[in-house]
Every structure is written in structure tokens, then in C-alpha cells.
C-alpha positions, 0 to 999 in steps of 0.5 A: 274218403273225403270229409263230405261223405263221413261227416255224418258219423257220429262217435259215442262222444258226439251222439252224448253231446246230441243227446245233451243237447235236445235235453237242453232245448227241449227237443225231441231225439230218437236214437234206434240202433240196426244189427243182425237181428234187425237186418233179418226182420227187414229182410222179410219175401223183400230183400230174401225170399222167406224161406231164407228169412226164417231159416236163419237162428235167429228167426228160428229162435222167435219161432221157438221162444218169446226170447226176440219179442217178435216171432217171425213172419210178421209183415206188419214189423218189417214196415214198422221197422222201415218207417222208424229207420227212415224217420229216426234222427240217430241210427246205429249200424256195423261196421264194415268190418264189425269184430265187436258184434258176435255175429256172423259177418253176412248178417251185419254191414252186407246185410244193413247196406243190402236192406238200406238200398231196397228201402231207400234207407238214408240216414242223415246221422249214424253212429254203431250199433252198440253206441248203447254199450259205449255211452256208459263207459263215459262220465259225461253220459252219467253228468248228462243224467244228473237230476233228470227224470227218466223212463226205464221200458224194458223186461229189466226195468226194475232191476235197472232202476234199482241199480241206478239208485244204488251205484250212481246215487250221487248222480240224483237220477229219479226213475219216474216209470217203469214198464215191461214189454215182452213182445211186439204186439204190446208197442200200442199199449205201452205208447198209451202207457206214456202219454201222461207220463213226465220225463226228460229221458226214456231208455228202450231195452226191447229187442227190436220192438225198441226201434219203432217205441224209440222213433214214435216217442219221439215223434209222436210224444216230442220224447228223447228215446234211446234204443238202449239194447241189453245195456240194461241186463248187462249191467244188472248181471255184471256182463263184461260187454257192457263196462259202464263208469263206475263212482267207486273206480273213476280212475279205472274207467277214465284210464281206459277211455281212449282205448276203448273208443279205438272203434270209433276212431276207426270210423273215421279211418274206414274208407267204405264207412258210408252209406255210398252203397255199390249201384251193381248191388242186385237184391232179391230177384237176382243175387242176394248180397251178404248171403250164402248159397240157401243150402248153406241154411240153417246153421250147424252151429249157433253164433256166439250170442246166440249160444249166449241166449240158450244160457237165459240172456233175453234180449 
């Protein structure tokens, strides 16, 4: 793949520096983020029909728990969710061949390209979905914070700030709010929640409600806003998915950085890492891409983050 068609991928490295940069100007940045649980929402009567749509664990997981922040139908979401991809200034997507998200492969790249065509979805700027995870790992993401005042949304938010204060102390990180979002139908009070508050910086952690918080914050509100995923109740709870630099053991993380970066350099060697989707892709309608035969559905057994949250890890 030539360099026209990848020179819009960012590595963690480079979206720290995007974010390093709008705080330094002063400039409004969204960063949202698309994985599996995404790619079912948009897939609602357009992309699938939806009886397939909820016949996925995810959606019967929103059916049956409050664990997704949404319960699925909901229209209103899949719309919501199209227009913050589209005017998002990052977005996180799988790879094509994605062994860091533990879900099944249909519903990452396949999927992601499969919803990108039907909604004429392009991204100027991409990076993978769990830059979220990445960007902790490096010291420069932690100097990047020194001093800044930020805003923590999630159903962790005190516990996370309580954390931050505690390990990165010497990094003088002021948590100026919290807030606590539990399901979608709480985004309007929580843009009403911010619109006096003062920060440089907000970190998202709101299943997929955190795509449209992240894209109209910093529309609308000229925020930086990270989609910050379960970095936040990873970090809290001591989850090796998330190994973010740590003051005590700077020598631990730092030897470890370039190795854990190897999915990012493999970017760079994918050669169907663009967005240049195959034309014959047919959608809902014909054959549904990413998809087995609707027979197939629902799932005998739980994907491996789904057996996660029966064991209480909420998005």
C-alpha cells in the first residue's frame, strides 16, 4: 500500500501528539473510538435486518442489563452515532486482522467497513480502537497532563480520580469534575452538566454514549474529548489490559514500550489497513458482510469479553 492511501493512520504516539497539540492551541479535538459494540448499534434495520441486530449477545446483553448504557432498538443512537463518526476529528477502528479485541472477528473490521460504506463514513484521521489503553502506557501521555485541569465522565469517575492523585501526584493532574453517566438517555444532561465547567481535558468512559459526549463536546463546547473506553475500571481494578506507566517502576514500562507498540507498527505493514472498502461489498438487501447464515444466531457460547462482564466488569 502506497503512502497516500496510509498516511492517515495514526500510531498512540501520534494521536498523544494530536492531543498535545490542540491543548497547546487551544483547539477543540474529538477522539471517539468503534469496535464491536459500536458496529452492532449502527447496524440497526440498515446494515442488517433487525432481528439479527438483537440477536447478537451484545444487543441481548442491553436488553437485559443496564451493563451497555443503551438497550437496544434505538434509532435515535444508530443516528447519533453516525453523525459523531462522521464529524469526529480521530477515529479508532480494528484492524483487519484485530487479536487485541476479544471478540469475534464478524463483528470488528468486516463489520466497521460494512457500516462505514452504507453511511458514507470517512474518516480524515484513524487510529485503533483501543488507542484508549495504548496512550497510558507512555510517559509522554502522563507529561502531556502535568498541570492540566480535567474532567472524569464515567460511572468510575471517583475512583479514577482518586487514583490519579494518588499514583501520578507528582504529575499535579487537578480533576476539577466528576460525573456519572449510566445510560444514553443521560448525554443531554450531562452536555448541560459541562457547560459552565473549566478544563483543558475530558476523558469519556461511557460504552458507546461516549462517541456522541466526545464529538459534541467538542463541537459544541470547543472541549478536547477523549472516548477514554474501560481504561478508567481497568486501571482502578488493577486489569492487565490496561498496563498504563507507573512513577514506581519507570524503567519496567519504558523497556517495554517498543513491544508493546508492535500493533501499531503493524499498521503501517497491513496492506488492507485503509479505509479503500471492496465496491462489490453488497449490504442489507443482498448479502450481509461479516455476517454468518442468521441460523447461526444467537451465540452458543459468550465471546471472551462478554464472559468478562457476567463476572460485573460494566462498560
Amino acid at each position: 500500500m502506497d503512502t497516500e492511501k496510509r498516511k492517515n493512520w495514526l500510531t498512540t504516539l501520534d494521536v498523544i501528539d494530536e492531543v498535545a497539540k490542540a491543548l497547546e492551541e487551544k483547539k477543540p479535538l474529538s477522539i471517539v473510538r468503534v469496535g464491536d459494540g459500536e458496529n452492532i448499534c449502527l447496524t440497526q434495520y440498515k446494515v442488517w435486518p433487525i432481528r439479527r441486530t438483537l440477536s447478537t449477545r451484545w444487543a441481548m446483553l442491553s436488553r437485559s442489563t443496564n451493563w451497555k448504557g443503551v438497550r437496544l432498538p434505538n434509532v435515535q443512537l444508530r443516528d447519533q452515532l453516525i453523525k459523531s463518526i462522521k464529524k469526529a476529528d480521530i477515529v479508532g477502528i480494528p484492524y483487519h486482522k484485530d487479536t487485541e479485541i476479544l471478540a469475534k472477528h464478524r463483528y470488528l473490521r468486516p463489520l466497521t467497513d460494512a457500516c462505514f460504506k452504507k453511511f458514507n463514513i470517512n474518516p480524515e484521521k484513524v487510529c485503533h480502537t483501543f488507542v484508549n489503553r495504548h496512550m497510558v502506557e507512555h510517559l509522554q501521555f502522563w507529561e502531556m497532563l502535568k498541570g492540566k485541569r480535567v474532567v472524569v465522565i464515567s460511572r468510575w469517575a471517583n475512583d479514577f480520580s482518586k487514583l490519579l492523585g494518588k499514583r501520578y501526584e507528582e504529575f499535579d493532574i487537578e480533576i476539577v469534575k466528576t460525573i456519572c453517566i449510566d445510560r444514553f438517555q443521560e448525554i443531554p444532561k450531562v452536555l448541560r452538566a459541562m457547560k459552565l465547567v473549566e478544563c483543558d481535558l475530558v476523558f469519556i468512559s461511557a460504552g458507546v454514549n461516549a462517541v456522541i459526549l466526545a464529538q459534541k463536546l467538542a463541537e459544541k463546547q470547543g472541549r478536547i474529548a477523549i472516548d477514554f473506553g474501560k481504561s478508567a475500571v481497568f486501571m482502578v481494578k488493577g486489569n492487565r489490559k490496561v498496563q498504563p506507566w507507573n512513577p514506581k517502576h519507570p524503567d519496567k514500562r519504558n523497556s517495554r514500550k517498543e513491544s508493546r507498540r508492535e500493533s501499531d507498527q503493524d499498521s503501517f505493514v497491513d496492506p488492507q489497513i485503509d479505509l479503500q472498502i471492496d465496491p462489490k461489498l453488497k449490504l442489507y438487501g443482498a448479502s450481509q458482510i461479516g455476517t454468518p447464515p442468521v441460523d447461526s444466531y444467537p451465540d452458543s457460547r459468550p465471546d471472551s469479553h462478554e464472559r468478562l462482564e457476567e463476572r460485573g466488569e460494566q462498560i
